[in-house]
N, C-alpha and C positions, 0 to 999 in steps of 0.2 A: 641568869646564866643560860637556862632553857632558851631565851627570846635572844641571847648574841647565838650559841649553836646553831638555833634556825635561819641565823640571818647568814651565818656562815655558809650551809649547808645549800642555802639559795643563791648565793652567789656563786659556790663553784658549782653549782647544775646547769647554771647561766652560762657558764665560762666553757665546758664541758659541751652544751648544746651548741655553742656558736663556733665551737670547737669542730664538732660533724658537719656544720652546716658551711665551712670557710676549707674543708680541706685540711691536709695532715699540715701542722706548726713545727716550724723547724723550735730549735732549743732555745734560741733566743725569743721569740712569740711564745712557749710556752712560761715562759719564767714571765713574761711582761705579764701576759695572762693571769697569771696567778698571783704576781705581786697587786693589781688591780683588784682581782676579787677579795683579798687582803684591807685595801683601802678604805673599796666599797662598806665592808663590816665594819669595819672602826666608827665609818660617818655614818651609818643606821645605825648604830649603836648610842643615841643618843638618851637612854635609858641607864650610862654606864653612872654609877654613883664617883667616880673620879675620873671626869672624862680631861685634866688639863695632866695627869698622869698617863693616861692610856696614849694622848698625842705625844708626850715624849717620848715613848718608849718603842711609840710604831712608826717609821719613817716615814715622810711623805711620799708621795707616789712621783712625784720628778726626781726624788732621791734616787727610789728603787729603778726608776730607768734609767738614770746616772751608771749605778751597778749595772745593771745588764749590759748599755751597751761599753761600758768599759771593761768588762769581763769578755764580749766578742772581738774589742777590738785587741788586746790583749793576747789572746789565742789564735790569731789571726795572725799579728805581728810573728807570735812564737812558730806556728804551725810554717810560716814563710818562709825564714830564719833558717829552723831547720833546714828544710829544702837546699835554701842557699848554702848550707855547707857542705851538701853532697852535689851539687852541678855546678857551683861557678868555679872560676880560677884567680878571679880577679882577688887579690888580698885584701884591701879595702875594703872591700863589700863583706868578705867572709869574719874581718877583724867588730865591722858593725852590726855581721848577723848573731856573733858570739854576743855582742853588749846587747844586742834584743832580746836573746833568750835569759840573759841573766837580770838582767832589768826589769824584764817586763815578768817575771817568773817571779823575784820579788815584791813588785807588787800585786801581783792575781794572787801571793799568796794573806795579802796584808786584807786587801779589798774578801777573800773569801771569809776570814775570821771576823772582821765587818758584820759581814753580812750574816752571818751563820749567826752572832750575838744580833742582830738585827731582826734576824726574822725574815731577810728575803734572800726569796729565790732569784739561783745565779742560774745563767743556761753551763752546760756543760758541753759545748761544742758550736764551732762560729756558727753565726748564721748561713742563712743557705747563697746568699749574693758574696757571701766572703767564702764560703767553700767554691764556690765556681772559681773565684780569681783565683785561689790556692790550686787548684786543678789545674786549673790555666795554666796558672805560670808555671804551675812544678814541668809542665807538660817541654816547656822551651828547652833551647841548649844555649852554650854559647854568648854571643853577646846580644843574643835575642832574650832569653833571660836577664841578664845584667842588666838588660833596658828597662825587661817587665819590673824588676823585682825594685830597683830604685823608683822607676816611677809611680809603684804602689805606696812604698813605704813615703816616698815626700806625700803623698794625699792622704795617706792614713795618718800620717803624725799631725796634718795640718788639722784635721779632723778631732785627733785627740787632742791638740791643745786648743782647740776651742771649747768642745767637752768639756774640759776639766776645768778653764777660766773660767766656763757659765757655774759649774758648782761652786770653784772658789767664792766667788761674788754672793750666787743665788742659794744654796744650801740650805733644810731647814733643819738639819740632822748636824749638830757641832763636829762629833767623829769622822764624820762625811768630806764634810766643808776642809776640816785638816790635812785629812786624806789626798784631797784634790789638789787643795794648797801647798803640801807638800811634796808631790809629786810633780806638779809641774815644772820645774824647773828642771828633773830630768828628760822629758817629754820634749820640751824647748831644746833642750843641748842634742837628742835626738836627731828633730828638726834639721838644727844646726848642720850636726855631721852628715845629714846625708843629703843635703844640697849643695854641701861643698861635695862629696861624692860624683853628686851627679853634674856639677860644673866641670868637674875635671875629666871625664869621660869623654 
């Protein structure tokens, strides 16, 4: 137990110094961070007397970035959404910013109790290249907006359902893998609505 604590203890000093040495980590690089120094001890831990126990219990490390970035993209989607219902006018967009935040609310809140029974860390705020675009675009009016905010949302879903395919398929974490699987076919209908959106525009 001493010799996992130490290996713990060196992993996040490691994580922690490359941490000073890279500049301040928005909330998504600090959660990747950590789920990593996470990893890292389970596989020095090669001393564990039940180590075919210990792997199922602790997720892989493409799981736990799975979680992270579908937790950004998530907050991302929500944090837009909002927006859009205080500057567009267009109904459509407002009818599909309502199904964003209620969709995607239901599962950030599936993926958090996941993850919380998992053991990894979620960021708690987009990344810093998806706060800029939510800047951005909150920033527009009009049908300069309506341009931004569809054309984010068609790259962002395109984004997420490839995400969530590759865990359907690749998954090592069973809860994970359903999760993904289960989800995506809202993610797709997403998609769907808002390329016909932006067709009709």
């Amino acid at each position: 137990m001493k010799k996992l604590n130490l290996i713990i203890a060196a992993a996040l000093s490691i994580g922690m110094l490359q941490a000073c040495h890279n500049g301040a980590k928005d909330s998504t690089q600090t959660a990747d961070s950590v789920n990593a120094a996470k990893d890292t001890s389970k596989m020095a831990d090669s001393s564990a007397k039940d180590t075919t126990k210990m792997a199922a219990t602790t997720p892989d490390n493409d799981d736990s970035k799975f979680c992270v970035a579908a937790a950004d993209a998530g907050m991302t989607e929500i944090a837009l959404s909002k927006a859009a219902l205080t500057i567009t006018t267009n109904a459509k967009i407002k009818d599909f910013a309502n199904m964003m935040i209620t969709d995607h609310t239901a599962a950030a809140n599936k993926l958090m109790a996941l993850a919380k029974a998992k053991g990894i860390a979620l960021p708690n705020a987009p990344s810093a290249d998806h706060q800029k675009a939510i800047d951005d675009i909150s920033k527009k009016t009009g049908a300069d907006f309506d341009k931004a905010y569809v054309d984010q949302m068609v790259g962002d879903h395109k984004g997420a359902v490839s995400l969530f395919t590759g865990e359907s398929k690749n998954a090592v974490d069973p809860d994970l893998k359903a999760f993904a699987t289960n989800t995506l076919p809202t993610l797709q209908g997403h998609l769907d609505a808002i390329n016909a959106i932006k067709k009709g525009m």
